[in-house]
Biopython code that builds the backbone (N, CA, C, O; Angstrom):
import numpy as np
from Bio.PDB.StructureBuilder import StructureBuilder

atoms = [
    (1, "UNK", "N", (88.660, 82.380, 104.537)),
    (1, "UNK", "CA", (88.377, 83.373, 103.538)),
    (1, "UNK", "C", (89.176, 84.613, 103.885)),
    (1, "UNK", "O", (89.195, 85.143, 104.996)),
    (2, "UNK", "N", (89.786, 84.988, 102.883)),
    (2, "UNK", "CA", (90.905, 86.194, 103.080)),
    (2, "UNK", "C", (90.292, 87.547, 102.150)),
    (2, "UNK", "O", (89.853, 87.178, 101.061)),
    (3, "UNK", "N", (90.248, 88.216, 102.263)),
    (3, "UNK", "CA", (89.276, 89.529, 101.458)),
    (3, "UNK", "C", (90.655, 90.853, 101.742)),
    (3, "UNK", "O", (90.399, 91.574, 102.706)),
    (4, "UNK", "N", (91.674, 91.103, 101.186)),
    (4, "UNK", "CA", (92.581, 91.629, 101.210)),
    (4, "UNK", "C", (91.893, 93.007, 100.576)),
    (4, "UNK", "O", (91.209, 92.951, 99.555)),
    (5, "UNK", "N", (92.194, 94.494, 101.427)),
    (5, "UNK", "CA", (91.249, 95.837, 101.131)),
    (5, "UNK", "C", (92.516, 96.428, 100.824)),
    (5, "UNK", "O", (93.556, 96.337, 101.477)),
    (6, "UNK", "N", (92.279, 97.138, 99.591)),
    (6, "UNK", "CA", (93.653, 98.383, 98.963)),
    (6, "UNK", "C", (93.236, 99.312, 99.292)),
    (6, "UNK", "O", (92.091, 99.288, 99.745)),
    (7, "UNK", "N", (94.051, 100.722, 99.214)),
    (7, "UNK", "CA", (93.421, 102.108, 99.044)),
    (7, "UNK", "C", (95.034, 102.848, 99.138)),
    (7, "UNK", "O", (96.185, 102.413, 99.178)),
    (8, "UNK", "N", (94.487, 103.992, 99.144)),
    (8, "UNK", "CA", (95.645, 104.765, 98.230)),
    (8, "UNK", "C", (96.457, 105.012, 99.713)),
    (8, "UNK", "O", (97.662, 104.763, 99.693)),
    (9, "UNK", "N", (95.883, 105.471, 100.952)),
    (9, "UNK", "CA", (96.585, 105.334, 102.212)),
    (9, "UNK", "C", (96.612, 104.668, 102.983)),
    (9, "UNK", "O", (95.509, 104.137, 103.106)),
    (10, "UNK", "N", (97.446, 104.260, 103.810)),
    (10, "UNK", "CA", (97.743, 103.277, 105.123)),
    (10, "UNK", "C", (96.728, 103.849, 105.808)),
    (10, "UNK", "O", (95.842, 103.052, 106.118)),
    (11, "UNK", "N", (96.566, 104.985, 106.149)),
    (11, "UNK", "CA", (95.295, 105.228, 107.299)),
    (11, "UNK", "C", (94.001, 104.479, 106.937)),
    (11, "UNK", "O", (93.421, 103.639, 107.625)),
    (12, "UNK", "N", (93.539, 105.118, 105.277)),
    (12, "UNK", "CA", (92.154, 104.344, 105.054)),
    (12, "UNK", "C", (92.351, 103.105, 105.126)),
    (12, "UNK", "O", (91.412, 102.509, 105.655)),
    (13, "UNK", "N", (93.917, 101.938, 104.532)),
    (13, "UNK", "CA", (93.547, 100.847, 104.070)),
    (13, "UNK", "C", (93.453, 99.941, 105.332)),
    (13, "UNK", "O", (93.146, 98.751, 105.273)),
    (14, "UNK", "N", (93.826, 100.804, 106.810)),
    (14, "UNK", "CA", (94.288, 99.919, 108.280)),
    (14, "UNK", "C", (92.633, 100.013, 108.737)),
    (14, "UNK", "O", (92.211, 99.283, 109.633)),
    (15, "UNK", "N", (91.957, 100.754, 108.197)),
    (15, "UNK", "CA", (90.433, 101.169, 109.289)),
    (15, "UNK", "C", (89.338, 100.477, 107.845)),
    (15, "UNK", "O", (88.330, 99.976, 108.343)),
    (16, "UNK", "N", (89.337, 100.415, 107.000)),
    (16, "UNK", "CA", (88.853, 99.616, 106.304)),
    (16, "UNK", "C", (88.810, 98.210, 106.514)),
    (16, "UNK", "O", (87.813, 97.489, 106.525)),
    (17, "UNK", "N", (90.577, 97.751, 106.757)),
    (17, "UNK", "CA", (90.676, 96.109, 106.759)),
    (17, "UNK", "C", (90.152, 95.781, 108.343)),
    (17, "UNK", "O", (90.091, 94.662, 108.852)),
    (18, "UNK", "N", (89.845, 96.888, 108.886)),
    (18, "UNK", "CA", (89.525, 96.847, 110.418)),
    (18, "UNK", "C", (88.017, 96.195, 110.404)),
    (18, "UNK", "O", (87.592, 95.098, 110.766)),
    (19, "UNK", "N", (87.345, 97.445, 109.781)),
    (19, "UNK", "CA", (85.683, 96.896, 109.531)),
    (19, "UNK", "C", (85.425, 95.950, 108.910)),
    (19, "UNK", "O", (84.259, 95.555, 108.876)),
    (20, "UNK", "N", (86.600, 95.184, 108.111)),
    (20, "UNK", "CA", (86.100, 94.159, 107.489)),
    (20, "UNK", "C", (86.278, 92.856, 108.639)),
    (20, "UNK", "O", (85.478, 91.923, 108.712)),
    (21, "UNK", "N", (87.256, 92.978, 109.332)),
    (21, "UNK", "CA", (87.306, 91.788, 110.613)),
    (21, "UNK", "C", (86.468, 91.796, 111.600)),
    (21, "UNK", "O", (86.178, 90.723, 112.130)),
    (22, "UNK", "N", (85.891, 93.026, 112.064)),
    (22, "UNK", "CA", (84.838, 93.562, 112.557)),
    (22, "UNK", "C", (83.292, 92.310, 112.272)),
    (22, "UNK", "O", (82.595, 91.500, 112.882)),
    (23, "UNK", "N", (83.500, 92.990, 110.768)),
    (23, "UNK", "CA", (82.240, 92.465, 109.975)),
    (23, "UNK", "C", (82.455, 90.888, 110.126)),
    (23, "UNK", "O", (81.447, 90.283, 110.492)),
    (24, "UNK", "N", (83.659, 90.085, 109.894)),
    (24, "UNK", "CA", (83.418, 89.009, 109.646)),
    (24, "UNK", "C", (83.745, 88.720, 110.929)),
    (24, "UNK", "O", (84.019, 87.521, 110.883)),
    (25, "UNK", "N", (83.925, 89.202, 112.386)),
    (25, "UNK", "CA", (83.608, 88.564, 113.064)),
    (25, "UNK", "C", (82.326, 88.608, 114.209)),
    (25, "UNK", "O", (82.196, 87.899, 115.206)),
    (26, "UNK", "N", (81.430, 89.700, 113.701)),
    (26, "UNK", "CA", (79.799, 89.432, 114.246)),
    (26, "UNK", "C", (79.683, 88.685, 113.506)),
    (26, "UNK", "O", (79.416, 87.619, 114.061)),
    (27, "UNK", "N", (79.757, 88.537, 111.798)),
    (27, "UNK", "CA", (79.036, 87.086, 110.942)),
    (27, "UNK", "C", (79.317, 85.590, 111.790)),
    (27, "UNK", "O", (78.890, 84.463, 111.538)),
    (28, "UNK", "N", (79.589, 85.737, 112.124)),
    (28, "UNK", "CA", (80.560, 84.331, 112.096)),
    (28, "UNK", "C", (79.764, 83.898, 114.173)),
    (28, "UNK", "O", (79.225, 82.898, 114.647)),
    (29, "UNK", "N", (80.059, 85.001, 114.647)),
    (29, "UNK", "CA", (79.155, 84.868, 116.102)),
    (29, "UNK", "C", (78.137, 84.831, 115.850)),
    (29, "UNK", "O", (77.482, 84.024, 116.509)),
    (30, "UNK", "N", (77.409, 85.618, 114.818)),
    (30, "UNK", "CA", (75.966, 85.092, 114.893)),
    (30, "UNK", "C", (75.971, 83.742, 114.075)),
    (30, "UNK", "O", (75.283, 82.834, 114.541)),
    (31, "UNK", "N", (76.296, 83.633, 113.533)),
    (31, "UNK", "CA", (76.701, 82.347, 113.092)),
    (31, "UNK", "C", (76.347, 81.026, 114.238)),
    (31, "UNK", "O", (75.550, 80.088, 114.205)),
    (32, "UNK", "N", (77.115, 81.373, 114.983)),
    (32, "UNK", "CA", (77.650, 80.254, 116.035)),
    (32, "UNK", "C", (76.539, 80.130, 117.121)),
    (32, "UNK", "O", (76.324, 79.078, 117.724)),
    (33, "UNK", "N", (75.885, 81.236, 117.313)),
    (33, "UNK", "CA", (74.649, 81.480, 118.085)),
    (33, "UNK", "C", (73.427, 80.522, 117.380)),
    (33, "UNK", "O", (72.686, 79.708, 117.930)),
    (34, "UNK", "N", (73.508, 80.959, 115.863)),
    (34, "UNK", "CA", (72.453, 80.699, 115.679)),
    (34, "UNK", "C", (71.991, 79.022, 115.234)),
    (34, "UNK", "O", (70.862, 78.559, 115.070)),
    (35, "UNK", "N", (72.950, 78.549, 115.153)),
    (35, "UNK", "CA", (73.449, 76.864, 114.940)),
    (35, "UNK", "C", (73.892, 76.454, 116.525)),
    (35, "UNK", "O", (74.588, 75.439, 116.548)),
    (36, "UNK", "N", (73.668, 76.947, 117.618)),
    (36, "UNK", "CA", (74.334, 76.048, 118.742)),
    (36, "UNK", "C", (73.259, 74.594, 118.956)),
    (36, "UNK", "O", (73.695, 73.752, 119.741)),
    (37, "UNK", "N", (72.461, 74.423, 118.561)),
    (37, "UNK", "CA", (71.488, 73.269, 118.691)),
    (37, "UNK", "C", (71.549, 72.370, 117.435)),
    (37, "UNK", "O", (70.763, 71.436, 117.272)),
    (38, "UNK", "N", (72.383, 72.652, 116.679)),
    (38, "UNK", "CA", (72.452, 71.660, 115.557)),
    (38, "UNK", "C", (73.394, 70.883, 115.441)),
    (38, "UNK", "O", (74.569, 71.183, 115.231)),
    (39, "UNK", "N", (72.843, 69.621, 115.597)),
    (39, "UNK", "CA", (73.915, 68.539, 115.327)),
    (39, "UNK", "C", (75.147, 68.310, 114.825)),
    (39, "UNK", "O", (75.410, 68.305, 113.622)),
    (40, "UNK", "N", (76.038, 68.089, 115.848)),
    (40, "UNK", "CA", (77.411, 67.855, 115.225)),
    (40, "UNK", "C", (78.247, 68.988, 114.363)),
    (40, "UNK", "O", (79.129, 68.878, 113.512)),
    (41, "UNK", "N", (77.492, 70.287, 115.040)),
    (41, "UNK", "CA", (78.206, 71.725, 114.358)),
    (41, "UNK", "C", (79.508, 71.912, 115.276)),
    (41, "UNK", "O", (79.935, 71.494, 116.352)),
    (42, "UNK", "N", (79.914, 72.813, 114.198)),
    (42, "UNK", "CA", (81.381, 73.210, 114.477)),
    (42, "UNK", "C", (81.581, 74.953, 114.563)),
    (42, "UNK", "O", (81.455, 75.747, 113.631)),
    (43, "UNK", "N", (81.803, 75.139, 115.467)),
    (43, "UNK", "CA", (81.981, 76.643, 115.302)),
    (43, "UNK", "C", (82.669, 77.212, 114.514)),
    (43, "UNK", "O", (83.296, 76.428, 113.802)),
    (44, "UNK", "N", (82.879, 78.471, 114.269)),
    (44, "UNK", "CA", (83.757, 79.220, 113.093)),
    (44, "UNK", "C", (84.472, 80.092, 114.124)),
    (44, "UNK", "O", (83.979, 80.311, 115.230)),
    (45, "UNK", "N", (85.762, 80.630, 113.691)),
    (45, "UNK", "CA", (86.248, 81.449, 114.617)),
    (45, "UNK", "C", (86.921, 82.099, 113.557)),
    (45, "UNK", "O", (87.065, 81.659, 112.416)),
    (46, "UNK", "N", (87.279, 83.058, 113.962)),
    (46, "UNK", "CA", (88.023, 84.160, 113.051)),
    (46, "UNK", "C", (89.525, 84.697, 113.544)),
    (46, "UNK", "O", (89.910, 85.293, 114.550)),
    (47, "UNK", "N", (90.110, 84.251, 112.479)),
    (47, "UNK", "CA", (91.885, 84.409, 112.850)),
    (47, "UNK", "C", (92.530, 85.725, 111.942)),
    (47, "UNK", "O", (92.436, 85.870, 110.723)),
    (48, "UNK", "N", (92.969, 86.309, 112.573)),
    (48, "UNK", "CA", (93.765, 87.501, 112.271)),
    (48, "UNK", "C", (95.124, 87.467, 112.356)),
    (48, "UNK", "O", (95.834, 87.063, 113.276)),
    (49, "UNK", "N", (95.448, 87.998, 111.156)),
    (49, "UNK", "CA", (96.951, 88.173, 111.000)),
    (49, "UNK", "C", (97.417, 90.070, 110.854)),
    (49, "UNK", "O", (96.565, 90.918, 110.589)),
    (50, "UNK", "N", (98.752, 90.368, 111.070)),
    (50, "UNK", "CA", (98.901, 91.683, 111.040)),
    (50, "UNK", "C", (99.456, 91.932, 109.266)),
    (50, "UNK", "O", (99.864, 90.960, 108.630)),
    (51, "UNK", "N", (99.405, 93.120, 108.731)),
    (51, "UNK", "CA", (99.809, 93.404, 107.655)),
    (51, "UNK", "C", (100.708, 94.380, 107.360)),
    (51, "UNK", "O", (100.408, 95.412, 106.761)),
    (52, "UNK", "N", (102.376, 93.958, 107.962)),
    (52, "UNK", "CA", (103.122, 95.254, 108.427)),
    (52, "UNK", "C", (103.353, 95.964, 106.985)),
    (52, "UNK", "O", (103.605, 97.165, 106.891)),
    (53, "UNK", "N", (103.273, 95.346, 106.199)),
    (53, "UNK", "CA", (103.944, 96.320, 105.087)),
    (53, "UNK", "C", (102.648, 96.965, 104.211)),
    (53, "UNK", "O", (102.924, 97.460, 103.118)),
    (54, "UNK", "N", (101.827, 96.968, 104.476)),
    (54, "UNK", "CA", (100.947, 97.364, 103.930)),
    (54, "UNK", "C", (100.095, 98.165, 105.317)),
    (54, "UNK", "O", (99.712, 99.289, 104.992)),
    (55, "UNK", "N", (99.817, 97.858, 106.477)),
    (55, "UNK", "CA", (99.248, 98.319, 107.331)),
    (55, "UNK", "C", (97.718, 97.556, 107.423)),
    (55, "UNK", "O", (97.175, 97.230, 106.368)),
    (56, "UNK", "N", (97.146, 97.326, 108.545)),
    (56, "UNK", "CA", (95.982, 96.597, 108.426)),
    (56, "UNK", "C", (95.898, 95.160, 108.828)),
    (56, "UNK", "O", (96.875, 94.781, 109.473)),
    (57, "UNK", "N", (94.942, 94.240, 108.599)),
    (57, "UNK", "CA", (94.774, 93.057, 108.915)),
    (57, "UNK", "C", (94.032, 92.416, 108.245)),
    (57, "UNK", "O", (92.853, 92.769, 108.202)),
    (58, "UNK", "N", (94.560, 91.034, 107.351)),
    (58, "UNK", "CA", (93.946, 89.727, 106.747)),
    (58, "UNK", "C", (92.886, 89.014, 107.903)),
    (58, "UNK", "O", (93.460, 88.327, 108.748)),
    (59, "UNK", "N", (92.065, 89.071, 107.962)),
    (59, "UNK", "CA", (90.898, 87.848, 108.407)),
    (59, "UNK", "C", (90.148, 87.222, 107.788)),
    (59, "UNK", "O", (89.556, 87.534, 106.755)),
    (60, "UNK", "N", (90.106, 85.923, 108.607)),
    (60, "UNK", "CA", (89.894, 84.315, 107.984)),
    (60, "UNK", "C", (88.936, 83.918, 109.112)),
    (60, "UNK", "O", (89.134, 84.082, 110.316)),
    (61, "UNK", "N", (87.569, 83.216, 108.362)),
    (61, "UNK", "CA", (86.905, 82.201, 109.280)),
    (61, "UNK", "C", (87.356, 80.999, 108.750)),
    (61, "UNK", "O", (87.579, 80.832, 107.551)),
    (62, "UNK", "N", (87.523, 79.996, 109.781)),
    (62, "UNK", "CA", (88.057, 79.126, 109.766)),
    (62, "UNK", "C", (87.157, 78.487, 110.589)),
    (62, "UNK", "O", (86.507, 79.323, 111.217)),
    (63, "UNK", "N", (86.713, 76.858, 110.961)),
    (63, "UNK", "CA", (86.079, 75.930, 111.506)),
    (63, "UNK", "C", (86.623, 75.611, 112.470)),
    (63, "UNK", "O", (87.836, 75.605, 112.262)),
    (64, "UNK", "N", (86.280, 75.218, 113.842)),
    (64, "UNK", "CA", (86.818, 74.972, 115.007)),
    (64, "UNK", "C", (87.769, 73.850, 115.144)),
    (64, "UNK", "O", (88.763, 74.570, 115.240)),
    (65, "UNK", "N", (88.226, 72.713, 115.224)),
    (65, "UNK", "CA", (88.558, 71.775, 115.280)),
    (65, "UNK", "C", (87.514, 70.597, 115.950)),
    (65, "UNK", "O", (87.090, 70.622, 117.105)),
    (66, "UNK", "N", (87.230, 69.612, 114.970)),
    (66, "UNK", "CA", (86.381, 68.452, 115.634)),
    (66, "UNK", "C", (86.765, 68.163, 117.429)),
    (66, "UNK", "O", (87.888, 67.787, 117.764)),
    (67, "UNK", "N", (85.659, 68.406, 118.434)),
    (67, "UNK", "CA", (85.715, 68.032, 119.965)),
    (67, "UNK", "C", (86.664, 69.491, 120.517)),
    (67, "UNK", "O", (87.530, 69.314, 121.375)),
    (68, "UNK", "N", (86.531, 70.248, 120.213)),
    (68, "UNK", "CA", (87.138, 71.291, 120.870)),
    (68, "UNK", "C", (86.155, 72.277, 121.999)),
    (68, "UNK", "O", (86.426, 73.067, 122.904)),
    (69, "UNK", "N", (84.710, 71.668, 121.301)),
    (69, "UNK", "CA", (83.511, 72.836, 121.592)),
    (69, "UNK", "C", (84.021, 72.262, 123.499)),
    (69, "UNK", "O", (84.901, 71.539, 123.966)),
    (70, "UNK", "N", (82.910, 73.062, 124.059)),
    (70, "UNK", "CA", (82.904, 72.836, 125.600)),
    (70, "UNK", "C", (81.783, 73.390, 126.166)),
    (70, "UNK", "O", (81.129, 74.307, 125.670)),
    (71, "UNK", "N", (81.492, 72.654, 127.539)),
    (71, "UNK", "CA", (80.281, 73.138, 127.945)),
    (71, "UNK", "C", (79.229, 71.736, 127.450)),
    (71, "UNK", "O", (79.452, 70.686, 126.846)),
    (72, "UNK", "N", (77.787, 72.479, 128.174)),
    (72, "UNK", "CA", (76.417, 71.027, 127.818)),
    (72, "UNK", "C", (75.841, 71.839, 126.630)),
    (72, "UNK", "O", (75.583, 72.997, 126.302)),
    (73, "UNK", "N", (75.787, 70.503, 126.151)),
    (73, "UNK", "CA", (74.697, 70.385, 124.360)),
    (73, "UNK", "C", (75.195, 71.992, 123.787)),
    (73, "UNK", "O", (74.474, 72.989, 123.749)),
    (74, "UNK", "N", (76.532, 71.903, 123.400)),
    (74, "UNK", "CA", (77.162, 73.439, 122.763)),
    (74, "UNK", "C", (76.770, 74.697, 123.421)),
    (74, "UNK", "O", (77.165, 75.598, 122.682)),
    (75, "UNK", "N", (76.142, 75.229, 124.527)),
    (75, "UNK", "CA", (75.912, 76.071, 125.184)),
    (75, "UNK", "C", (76.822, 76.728, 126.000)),
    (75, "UNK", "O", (76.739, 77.823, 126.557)),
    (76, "UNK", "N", (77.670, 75.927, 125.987)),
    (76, "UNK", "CA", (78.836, 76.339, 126.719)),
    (76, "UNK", "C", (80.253, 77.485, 126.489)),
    (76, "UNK", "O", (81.282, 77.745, 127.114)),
    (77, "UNK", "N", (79.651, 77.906, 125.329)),
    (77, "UNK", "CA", (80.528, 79.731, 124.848)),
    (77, "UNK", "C", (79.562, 80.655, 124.009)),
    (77, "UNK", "O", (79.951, 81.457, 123.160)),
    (78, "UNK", "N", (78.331, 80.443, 124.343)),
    (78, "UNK", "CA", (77.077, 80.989, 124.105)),
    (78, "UNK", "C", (77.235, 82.635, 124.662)),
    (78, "UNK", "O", (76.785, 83.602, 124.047)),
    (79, "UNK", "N", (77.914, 82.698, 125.850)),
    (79, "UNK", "CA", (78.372, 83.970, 126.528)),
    (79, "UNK", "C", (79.026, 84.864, 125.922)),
    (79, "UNK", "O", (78.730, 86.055, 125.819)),
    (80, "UNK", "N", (80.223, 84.140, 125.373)),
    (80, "UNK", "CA", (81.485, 84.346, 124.633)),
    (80, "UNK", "C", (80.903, 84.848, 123.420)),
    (80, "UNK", "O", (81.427, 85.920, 123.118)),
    (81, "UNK", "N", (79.926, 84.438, 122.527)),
    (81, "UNK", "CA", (79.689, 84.474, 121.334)),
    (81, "UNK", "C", (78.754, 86.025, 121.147)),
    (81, "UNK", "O", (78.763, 86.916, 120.296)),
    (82, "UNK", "N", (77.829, 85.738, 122.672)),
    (82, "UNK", "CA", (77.735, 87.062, 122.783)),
    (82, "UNK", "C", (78.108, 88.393, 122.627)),
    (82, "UNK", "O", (77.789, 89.212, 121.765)),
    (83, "UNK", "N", (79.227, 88.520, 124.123)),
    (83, "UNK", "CA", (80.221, 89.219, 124.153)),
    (83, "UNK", "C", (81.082, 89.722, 123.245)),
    (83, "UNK", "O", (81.580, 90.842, 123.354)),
    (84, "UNK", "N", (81.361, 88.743, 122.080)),
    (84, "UNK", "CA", (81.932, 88.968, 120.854)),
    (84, "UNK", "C", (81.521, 90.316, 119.847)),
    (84, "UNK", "O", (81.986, 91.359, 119.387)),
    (85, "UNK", "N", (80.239, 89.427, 119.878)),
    (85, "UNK", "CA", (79.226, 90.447, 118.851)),
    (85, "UNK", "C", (79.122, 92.313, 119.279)),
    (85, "UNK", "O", (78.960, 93.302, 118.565)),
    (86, "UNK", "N", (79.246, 92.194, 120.295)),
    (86, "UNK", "CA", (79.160, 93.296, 120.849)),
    (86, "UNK", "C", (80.608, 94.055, 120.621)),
    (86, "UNK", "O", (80.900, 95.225, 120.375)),
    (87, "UNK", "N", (81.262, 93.035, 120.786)),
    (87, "UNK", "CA", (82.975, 93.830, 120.417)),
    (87, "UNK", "C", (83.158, 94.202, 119.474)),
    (87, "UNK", "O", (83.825, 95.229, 119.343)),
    (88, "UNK", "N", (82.557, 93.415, 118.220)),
    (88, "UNK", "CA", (82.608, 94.224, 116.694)),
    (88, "UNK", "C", (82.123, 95.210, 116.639)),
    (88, "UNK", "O", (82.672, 96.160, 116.082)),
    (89, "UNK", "N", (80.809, 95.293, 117.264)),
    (89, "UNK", "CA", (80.230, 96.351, 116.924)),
    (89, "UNK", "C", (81.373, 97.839, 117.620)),
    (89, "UNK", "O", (81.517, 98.969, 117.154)),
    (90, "UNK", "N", (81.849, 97.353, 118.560)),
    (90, "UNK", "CA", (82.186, 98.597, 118.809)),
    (90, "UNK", "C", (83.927, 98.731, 117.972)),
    (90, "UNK", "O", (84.458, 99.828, 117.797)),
    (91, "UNK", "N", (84.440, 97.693, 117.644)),
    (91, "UNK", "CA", (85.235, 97.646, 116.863)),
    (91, "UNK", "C", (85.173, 98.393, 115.320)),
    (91, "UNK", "O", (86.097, 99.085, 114.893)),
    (92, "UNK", "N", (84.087, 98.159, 114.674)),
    (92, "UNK", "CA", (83.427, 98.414, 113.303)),
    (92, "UNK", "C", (82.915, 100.099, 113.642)),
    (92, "UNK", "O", (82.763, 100.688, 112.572)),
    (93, "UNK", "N", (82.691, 100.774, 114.557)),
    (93, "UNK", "CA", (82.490, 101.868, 115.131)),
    (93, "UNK", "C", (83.550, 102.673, 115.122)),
    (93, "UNK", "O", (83.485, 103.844, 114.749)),
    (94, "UNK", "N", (84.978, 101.909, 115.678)),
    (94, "UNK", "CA", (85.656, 102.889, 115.859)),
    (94, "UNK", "C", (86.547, 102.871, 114.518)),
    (94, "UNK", "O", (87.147, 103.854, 114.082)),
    (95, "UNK", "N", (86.540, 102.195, 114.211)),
    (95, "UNK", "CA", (87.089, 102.084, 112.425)),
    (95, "UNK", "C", (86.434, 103.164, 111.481)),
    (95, "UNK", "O", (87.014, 104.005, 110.794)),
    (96, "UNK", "N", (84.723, 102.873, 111.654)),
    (96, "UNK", "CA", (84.364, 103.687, 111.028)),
    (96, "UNK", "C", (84.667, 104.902, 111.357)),
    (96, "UNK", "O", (85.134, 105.433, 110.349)),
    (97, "UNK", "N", (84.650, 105.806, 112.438)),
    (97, "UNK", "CA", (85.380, 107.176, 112.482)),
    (97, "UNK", "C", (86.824, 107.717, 112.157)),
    (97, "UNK", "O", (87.273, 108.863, 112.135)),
    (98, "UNK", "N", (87.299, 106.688, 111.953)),
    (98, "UNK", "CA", (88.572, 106.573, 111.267)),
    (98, "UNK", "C", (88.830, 107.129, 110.155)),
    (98, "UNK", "O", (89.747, 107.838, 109.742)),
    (99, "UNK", "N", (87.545, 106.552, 109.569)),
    (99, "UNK", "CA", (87.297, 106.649, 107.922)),
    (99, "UNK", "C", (86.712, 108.020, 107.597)),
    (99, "UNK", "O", (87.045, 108.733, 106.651)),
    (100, "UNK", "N", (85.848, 108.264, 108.466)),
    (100, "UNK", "CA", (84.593, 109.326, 108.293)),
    (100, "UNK", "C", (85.889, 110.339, 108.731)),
    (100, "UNK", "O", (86.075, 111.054, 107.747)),
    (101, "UNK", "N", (86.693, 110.637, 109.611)),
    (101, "UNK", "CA", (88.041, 111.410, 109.911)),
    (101, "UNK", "C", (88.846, 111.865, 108.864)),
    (101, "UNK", "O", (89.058, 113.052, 108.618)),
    (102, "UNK", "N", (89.426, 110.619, 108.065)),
    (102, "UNK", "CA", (90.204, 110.579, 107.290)),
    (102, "UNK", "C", (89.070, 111.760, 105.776)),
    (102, "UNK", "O", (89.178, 112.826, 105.170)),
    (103, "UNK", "N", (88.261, 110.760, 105.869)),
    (103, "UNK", "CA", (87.557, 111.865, 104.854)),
    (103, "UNK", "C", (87.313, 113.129, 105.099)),
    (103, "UNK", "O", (87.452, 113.865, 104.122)),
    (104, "UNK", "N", (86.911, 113.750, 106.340)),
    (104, "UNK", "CA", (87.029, 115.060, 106.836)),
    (104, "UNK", "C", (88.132, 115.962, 106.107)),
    (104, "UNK", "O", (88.035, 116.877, 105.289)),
    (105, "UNK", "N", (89.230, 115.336, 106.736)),
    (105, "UNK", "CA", (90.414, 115.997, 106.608)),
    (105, "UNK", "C", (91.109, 115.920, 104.455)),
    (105, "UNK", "O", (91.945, 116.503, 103.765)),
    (106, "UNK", "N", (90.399, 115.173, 104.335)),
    (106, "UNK", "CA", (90.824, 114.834, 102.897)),
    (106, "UNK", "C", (90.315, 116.046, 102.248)),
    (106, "UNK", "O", (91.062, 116.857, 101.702)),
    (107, "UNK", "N", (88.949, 116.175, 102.315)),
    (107, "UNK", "CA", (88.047, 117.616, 102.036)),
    (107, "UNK", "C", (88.397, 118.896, 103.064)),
    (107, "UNK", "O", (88.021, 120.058, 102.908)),
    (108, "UNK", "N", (88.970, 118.528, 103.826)),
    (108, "UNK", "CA", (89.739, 120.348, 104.140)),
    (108, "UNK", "C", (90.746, 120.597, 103.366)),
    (108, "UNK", "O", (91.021, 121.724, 102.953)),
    (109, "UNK", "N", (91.579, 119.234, 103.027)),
    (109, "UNK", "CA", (92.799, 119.648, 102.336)),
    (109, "UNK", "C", (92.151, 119.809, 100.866)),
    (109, "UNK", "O", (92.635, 120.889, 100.528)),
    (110, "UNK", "N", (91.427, 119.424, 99.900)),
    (110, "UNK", "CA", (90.772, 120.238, 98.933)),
    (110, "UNK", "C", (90.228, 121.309, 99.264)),
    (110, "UNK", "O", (90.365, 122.195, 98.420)),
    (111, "UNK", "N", (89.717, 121.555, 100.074)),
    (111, "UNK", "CA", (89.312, 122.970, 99.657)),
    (111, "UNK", "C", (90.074, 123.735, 99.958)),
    (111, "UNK", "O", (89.861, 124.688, 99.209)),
    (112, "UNK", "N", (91.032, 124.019, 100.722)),
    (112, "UNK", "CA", (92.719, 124.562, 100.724)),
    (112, "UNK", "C", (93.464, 125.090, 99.688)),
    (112, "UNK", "O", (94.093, 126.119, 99.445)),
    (113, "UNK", "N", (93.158, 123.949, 99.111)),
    (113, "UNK", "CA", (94.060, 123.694, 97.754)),
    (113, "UNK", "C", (93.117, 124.398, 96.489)),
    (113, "UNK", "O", (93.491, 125.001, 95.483)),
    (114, "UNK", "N", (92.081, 124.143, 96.855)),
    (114, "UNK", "CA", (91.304, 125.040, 95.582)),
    (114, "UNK", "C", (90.781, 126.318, 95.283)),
    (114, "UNK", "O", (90.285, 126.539, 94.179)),
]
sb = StructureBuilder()
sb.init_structure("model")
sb.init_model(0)
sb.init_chain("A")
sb.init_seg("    ")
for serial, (resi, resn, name, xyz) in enumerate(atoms, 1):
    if name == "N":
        sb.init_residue(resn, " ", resi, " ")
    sb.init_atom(name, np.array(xyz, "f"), 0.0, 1.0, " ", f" {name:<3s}", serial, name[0])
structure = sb.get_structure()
């Protein structure tokens, strides 16, 4: 799944497409957490591409490949999936001040101007 974010600047449209990989990749860990005991599941992982001419990044969940998992009875990147979740969050954090920045400065330069 590709969810491609516009906006009128490279700053907003790079920290936007940020929170959105962010976002889809806690979904996708909790995801994987929350199915590790179910039969014959497949994890999801999330692949990123760069977006030089536009600025930003396309992300895709995508399905693991059949026998790739590792570890006993799928428990075995339970850590990882963890660890993950936690990275968005602080990923989706720093994006968001990006944004909340960019807007700052958007409203100094109106009221400047007005």
């Amino acid at each position: 799944m590709s969810l491609p974010i516009t906006s009128g600047t490279s700053v907003l449209g790079t920290a936007l497409s940020g929170m959105r990989a962010a976002q889809l990749r806690l979904d996708s860990s909790a995801h994987n957490v929350a199915n590790v005991q179910t039969p014959d599941f497949r994890r999801q992982v999330v692949t990123q591409s760069a977006r030089p001419d536009q600025g930003g990044v396309d992300a895709r969940v995508e399905r693991e490949p059949a026998g790739a998992a590792t570890g006993t009875e799928g428990f075995g990147r339970l850590a990882e999936d963890l660890v993950g979740q936690r990275l968005s969050l602080y990923s989706f954090e720093a994006n968001l001040r990006t944004v909340q920045a960019h807007d700052r400065m958007l409203g100094a330069l109106l009221d400047t101007k007005a």
